[in-house]
N, C-alpha and C positions, 0 to 999 in steps of 0.2 A: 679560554675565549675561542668563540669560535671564526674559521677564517672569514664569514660574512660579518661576521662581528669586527672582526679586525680591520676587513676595508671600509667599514661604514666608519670606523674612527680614522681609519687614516686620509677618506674624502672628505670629513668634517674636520680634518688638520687643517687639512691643504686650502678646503674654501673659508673657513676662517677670519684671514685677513681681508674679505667680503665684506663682514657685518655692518650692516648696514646699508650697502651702497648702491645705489641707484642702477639699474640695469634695463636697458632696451632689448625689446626682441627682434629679430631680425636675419635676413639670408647671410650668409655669411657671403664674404667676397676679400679677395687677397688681396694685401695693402699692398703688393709690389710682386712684378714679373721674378722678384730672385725671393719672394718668398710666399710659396703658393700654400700653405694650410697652416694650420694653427691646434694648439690642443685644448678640450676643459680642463679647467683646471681642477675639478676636483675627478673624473676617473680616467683622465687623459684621452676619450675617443678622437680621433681626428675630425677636424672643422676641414673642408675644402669646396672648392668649385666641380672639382674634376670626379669622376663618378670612379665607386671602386667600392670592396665589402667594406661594410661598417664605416662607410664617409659618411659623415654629417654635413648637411647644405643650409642647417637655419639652427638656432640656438637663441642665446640672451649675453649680452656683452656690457662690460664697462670699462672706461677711458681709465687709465693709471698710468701714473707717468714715469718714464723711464728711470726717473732718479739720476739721471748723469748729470754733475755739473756743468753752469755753462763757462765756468773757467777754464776750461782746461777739455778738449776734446780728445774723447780717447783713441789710443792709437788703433783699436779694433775701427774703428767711423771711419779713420784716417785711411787706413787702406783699403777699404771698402769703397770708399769716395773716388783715391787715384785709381781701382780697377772701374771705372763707369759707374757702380751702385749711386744711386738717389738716396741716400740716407741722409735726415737731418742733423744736427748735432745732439738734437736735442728729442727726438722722439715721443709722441704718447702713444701709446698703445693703446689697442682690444685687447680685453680679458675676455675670453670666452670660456660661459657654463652652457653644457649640452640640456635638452628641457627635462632628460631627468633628474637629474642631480640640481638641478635649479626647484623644480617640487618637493625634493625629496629633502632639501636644507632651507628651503625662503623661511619658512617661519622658526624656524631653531636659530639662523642667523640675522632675521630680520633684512632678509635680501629683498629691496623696493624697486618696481615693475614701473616705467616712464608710461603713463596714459597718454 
């Protein structure tokens, strides 16, 4: 197999757990001063505001949710909280897909575009 071969399977791992799921496009913009970029998830380029090679400023994103339960807040939130951090206990996230890998998987994973 060859190594393009390989990464095209290994970004159709990774976006995968995608299928299906409703995605906006949009500039990106940082959920918080202590966390300024974000990655796609299927070939990892960087998402940011701030300009630099191969920063990405706009892409397609969806809400997933943190999965933390809300019994019991973890100790990582905990101290991120008493240093000043704004963190919820309960967080959703962006998923962000860069627009190629969003062309390059919509219709093999059936990844849906918000009109």
């Amino acid at each position: 197999m060859s190594t393009d071969e390989e990464w095209k399977k290994h970004k159709l791992s990774q976006l995968s757990r995608f299928k299906g799921k409703l995605f906006q496009a949009s500039d990106y913009s940082a959920p918080s001063t202590d966390w300024d970029h974000d990655h796609c998830e299927g070939c990892t380029a960087t998402f940011a505001e701030f300009d630099g090679p191969e920063i990405l400023h706009s892409g397609y994103f969806t809400i997933c949710e943190s999965g933390i339960d809300d019994s019991k807040t973890p100790e990582f939130i905990v101290e991120m909280q008493e240093q000043g951090c704004e963190v919820m206990a309960k967080p959703d996230v962006k998923s962000w897909i860069c627009k190629e890998c969003f062309q390059e998987y919509r219709a093999i994973l059936n990844l849906r575009l918000e009109t």
